[in-house]
ZABA-845893 format. One record per residue (C-alpha): residue number from 1; z negated, y negated, x. Coordinates in Angstrom, 3 decimals. Layout:
// residues N
<atom><n>NUM</n><z>Z</z><y>Y</y><x>X</x></atom>
...
END
This chain:
// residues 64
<atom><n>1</n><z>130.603</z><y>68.596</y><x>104.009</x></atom>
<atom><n>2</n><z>133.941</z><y>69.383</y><x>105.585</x></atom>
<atom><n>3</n><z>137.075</z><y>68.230</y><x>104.327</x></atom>
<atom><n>4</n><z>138.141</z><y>71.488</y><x>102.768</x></atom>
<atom><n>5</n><z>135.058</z><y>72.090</y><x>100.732</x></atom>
<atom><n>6</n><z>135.477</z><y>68.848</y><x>99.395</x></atom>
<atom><n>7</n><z>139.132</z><y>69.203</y><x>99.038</x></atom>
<atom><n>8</n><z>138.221</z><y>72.896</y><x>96.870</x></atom>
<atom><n>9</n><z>135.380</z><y>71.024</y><x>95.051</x></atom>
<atom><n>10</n><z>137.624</z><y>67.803</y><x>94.089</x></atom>
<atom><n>11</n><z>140.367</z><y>70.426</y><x>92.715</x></atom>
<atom><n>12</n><z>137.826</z><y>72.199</y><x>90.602</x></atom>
<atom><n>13</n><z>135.652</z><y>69.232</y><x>89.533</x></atom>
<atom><n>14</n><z>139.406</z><y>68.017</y><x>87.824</x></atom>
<atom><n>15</n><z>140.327</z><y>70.716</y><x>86.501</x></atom>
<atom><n>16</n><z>137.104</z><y>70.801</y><x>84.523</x></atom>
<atom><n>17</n><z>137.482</z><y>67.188</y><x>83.463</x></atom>
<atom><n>18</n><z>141.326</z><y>67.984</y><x>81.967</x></atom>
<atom><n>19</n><z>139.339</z><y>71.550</y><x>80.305</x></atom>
<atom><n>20</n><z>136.915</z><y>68.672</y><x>78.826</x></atom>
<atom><n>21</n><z>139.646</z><y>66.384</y><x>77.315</x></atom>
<atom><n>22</n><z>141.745</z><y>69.400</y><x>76.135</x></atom>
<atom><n>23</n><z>138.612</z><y>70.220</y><x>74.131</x></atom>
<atom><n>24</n><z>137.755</z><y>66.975</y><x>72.722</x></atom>
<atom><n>25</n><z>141.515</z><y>66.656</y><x>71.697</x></atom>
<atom><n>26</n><z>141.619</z><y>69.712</y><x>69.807</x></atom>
<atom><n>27</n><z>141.506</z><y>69.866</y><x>66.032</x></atom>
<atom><n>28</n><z>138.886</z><y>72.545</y><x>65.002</x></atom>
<atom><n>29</n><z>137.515</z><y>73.937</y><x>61.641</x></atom>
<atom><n>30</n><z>134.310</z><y>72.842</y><x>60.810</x></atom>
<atom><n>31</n><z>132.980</z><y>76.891</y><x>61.808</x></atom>
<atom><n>32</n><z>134.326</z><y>75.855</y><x>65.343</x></atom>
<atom><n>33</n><z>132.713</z><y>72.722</y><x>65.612</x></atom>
<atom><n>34</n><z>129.017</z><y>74.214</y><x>67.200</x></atom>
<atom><n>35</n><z>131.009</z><y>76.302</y><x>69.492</x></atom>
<atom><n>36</n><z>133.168</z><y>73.447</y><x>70.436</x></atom>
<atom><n>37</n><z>130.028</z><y>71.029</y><x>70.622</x></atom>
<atom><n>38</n><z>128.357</z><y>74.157</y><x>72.882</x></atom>
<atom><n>39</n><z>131.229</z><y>74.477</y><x>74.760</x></atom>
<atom><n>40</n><z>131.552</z><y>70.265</y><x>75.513</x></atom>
<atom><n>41</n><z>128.137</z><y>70.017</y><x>76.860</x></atom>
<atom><n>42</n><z>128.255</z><y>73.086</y><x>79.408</x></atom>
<atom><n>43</n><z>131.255</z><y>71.553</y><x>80.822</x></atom>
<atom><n>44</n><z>130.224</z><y>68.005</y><x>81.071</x></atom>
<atom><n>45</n><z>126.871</z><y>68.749</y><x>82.466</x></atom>
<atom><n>46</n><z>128.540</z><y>71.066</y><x>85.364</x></atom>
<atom><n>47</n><z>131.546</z><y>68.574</y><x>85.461</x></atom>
<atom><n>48</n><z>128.856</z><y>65.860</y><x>86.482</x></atom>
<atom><n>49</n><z>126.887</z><y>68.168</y><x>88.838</x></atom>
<atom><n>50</n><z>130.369</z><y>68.524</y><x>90.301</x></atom>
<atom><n>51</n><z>131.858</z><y>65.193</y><x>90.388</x></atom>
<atom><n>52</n><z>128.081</z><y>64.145</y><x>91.817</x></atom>
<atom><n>53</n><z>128.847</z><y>65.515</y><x>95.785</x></atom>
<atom><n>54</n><z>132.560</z><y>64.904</y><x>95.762</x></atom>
<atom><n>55</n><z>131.515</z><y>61.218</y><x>95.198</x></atom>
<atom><n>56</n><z>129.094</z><y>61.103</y><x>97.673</x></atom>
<atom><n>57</n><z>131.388</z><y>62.613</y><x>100.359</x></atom>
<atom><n>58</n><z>134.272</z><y>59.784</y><x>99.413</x></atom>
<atom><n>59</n><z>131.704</z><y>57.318</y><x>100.310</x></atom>
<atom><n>60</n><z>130.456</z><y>58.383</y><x>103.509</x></atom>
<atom><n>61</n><z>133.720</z><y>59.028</y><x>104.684</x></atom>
<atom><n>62</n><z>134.861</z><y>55.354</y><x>103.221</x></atom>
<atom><n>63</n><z>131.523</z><y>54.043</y><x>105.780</x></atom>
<atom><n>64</n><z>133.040</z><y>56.119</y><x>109.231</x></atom>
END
């Protein structure tokens, strides 16, 4: 993977993670709480399918 892609991928896969803790340190209604809960999961699951290749890339570029 070339160092941009990475570079674009590490930018998004944060901003995710900070969209994640926003949401788990918001106070919500108990109505809100199954679209929060809905909302929590989609972003962890694609802010681990993210965080997955950026990873991957720090370590073979930690092994050159």
């Amino acid at each position: 993977m070339t160092t941009t892609i990475t570079t674009i991928l590490a930018i998004v896969t944060m901003v995710i993670w900070i969209m994640v803790s926003t949401e788990l340190s918001k106070s919500t209604k108990k109505e809100d709480k199954e679209h929060s809960c809905r909302k929590l999961i989609v972003l962890t699951s694609v802010g681990t399918l993210f965080t997955i290749p950026v990873v991957f890339s720090l370590i073979q570029n930690i092994q050159l």
